[in-house]
C-alpha positions in Angstrom: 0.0 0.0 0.0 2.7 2.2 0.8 4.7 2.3 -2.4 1.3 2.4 -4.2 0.2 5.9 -2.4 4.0 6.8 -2.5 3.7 6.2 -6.8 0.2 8.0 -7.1 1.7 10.8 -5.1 4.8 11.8 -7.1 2.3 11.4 -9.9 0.1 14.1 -8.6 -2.8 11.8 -8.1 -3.1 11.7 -4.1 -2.2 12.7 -0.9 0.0 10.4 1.6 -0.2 10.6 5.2 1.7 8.5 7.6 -0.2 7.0 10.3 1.9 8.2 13.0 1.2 11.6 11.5 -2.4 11.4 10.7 -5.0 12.8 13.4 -8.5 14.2 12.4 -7.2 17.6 12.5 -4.3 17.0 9.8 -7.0 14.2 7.5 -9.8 17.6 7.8 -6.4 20.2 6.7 -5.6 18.3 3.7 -9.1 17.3 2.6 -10.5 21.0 2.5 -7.5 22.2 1.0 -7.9 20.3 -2.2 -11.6 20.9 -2.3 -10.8 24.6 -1.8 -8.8 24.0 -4.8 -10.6 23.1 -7.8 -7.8 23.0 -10.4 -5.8 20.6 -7.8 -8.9 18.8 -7.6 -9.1 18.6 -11.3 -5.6 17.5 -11.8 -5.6 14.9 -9.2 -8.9 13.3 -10.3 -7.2 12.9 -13.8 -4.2 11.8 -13.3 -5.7 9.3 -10.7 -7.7 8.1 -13.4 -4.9 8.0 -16.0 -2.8 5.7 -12.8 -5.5 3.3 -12.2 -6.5 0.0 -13.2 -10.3 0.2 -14.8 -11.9 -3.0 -14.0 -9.1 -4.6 -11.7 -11.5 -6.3 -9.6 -13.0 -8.2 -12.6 -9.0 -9.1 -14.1 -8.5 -10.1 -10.8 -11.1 -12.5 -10.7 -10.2 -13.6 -14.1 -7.0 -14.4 -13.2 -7.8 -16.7 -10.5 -10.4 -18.7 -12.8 -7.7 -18.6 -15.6 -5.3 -20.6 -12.5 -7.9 -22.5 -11.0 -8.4 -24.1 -14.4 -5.0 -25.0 -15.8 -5.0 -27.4 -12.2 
């Protein structure tokens, strides 16, 4: 999970937060701040999109099928 949200980060496409740093305070910070930021919001939305997997629940699924069969 870590390197994930470490990769869509330097991307552009999230926000990390440690654990040891996170409180309800800091999570509350960061959220308004992008929602008080519309083009941030924008630019993170797309390249969040552009990093993802569409359907990687389904090819997931797939793949398991695909093993279970060849045993």
């Amino acid at each position: 999970q870590g390197i994930n949200a470490k990769i869509f980060e330097r991307e552009g496409a999230a926000i990390s937060i440690l654990e040891k740093d996170l409180s309800d305070v800091k999570l509350a910070r960061v959220f308004l701040d992008i929602l008080e930021d519309k083009n941030r919001l924008e630019i993170m939305s797309k390249k969040s999109r552009e990093l993802g997997n569409e359907n990687s629940a389904r090819k997931i699924v797939d793949y398991i099928f695909d093993c279970i069969k060849k045993n």
